[in-house]
C-alpha positions, 0 to 999 in steps of 0.5 A: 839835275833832271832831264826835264830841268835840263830841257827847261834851263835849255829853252830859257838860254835859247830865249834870252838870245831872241834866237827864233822860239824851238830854232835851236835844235831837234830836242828844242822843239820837241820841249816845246811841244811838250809844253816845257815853257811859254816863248811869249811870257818871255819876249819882254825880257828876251831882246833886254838879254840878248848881250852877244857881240854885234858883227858886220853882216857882211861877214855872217855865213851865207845860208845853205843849202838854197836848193832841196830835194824835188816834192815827191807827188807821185810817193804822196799820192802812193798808198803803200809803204814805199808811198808813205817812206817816201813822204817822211824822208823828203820831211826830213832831207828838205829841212836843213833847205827850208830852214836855210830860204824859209821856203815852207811850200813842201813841209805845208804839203805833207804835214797834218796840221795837228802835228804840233812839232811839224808846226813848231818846225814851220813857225821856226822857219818862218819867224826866222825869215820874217827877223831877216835870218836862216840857217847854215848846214843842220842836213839831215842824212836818212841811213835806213828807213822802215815802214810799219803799216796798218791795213792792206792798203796801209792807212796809217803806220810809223816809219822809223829811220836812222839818221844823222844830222850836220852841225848848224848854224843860226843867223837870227839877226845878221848883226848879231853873233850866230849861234851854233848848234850840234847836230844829231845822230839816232833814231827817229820815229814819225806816224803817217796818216793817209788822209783820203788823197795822201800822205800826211805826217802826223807825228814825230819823235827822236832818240838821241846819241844817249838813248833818252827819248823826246816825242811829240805832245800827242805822245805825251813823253818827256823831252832830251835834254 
């Protein structure tokens, strides 16, 4: 089976569980963007197929973490390569507490909004918290972090990171069984931009455990699966 077929059969499991469109993973969402599927041609179907067990509430896991690292202002505001390192770290250790509270405020802070997987992110969040659910762990621990600049000061650049990212789990309705997701461990890639005050994080793409690539849709690639 191809990779690609993979990511497609993936997405499709992920939708007729209603759980939130690309909230099932990293490789989730980076399909997503690169146009796998269309979450809205399936929303009729998806709540038919939802057959998980129905839970007490009371017994769902309880969000974490409710509390994430302090908005960098002054690294944002640092047009050099620590600036822009600082930036796209904080990206990645306040998602675990954005998907947990779907508090957006920082990502909104330093994500252009031509990113699509930043957006894709976002709206994940979001529509998470508007069906009553949230997030159990997925924190993501940044092992390494380089920043290749162009331009002295660096206007623009990639920064590559090794992480490794914590198991998760996905209350998408409190009376439904959760989900639970793998976490990831490799490289990750994202392209700052200083747009003129700050950064921003444009882009951003993910080496898998196994070695395949997943990037987001201005980079054209193909998706883990």
């Amino acid at each position: 089976m191809s990779r690609r077929m993979q990511q497609i059969i993936i997405i499709v499991a992920a939708i007729a569980l209603v759980i939130p469109f690309g909230a099932v993973g990293l490789a989730q969402v980076f399909g997503r963007s690169n146009g796998t599927t269309d979450a809205s041609s399936a929303t009729a179907s998806a709540t038919a197929q939802d057959t998980r067990p129905t839970v007490d509430p009371s017994s769902q896991p309880s969000p974490s973490p409710t509390s994430g690292p302090k908005l960098p202002t002054s690294a944002m505001t640092d047009q050099s390569d620590d600036g822009a390192t600082s930036v796209g770290t904080y990206l990645l250790e306040s998602y675990a507490y954005m998907m947990a509270t779907g508090d957006t405020d920082g990502w909104m802070k330093v994500v252009d909004s031509n990113c699509e997987v930043c957006t894709s992110f976002l709206s994940n969040a979001t529509q998470l918290h508007e069906q009553d659910g949230y997030q159990v762990g997925g924190e993501f621990t940044v092992k390494s972090a380089s920043f290749d600049g162009a331009g002295d000061p660096p206007t623009s650049g990639t920064l590559t990171l090794e992480v490794t990212q914590k198991d998760a789990t996905i209350v998408d309705d409190p009376n439904k069984q959760a989900q639970d997701v793998d976490g990831f461990s490799g490289e990750m890639q994202m392209k700052l931009n200083w747009d003129g005050k700050q950064w921003k994080v444009g882009d951003m793409s993910i080496t898998g455990a196994d070695g395949a690539t997943a990037t987001g849709a201005s980079d054209g690639g193909g998706a883990a699966g």
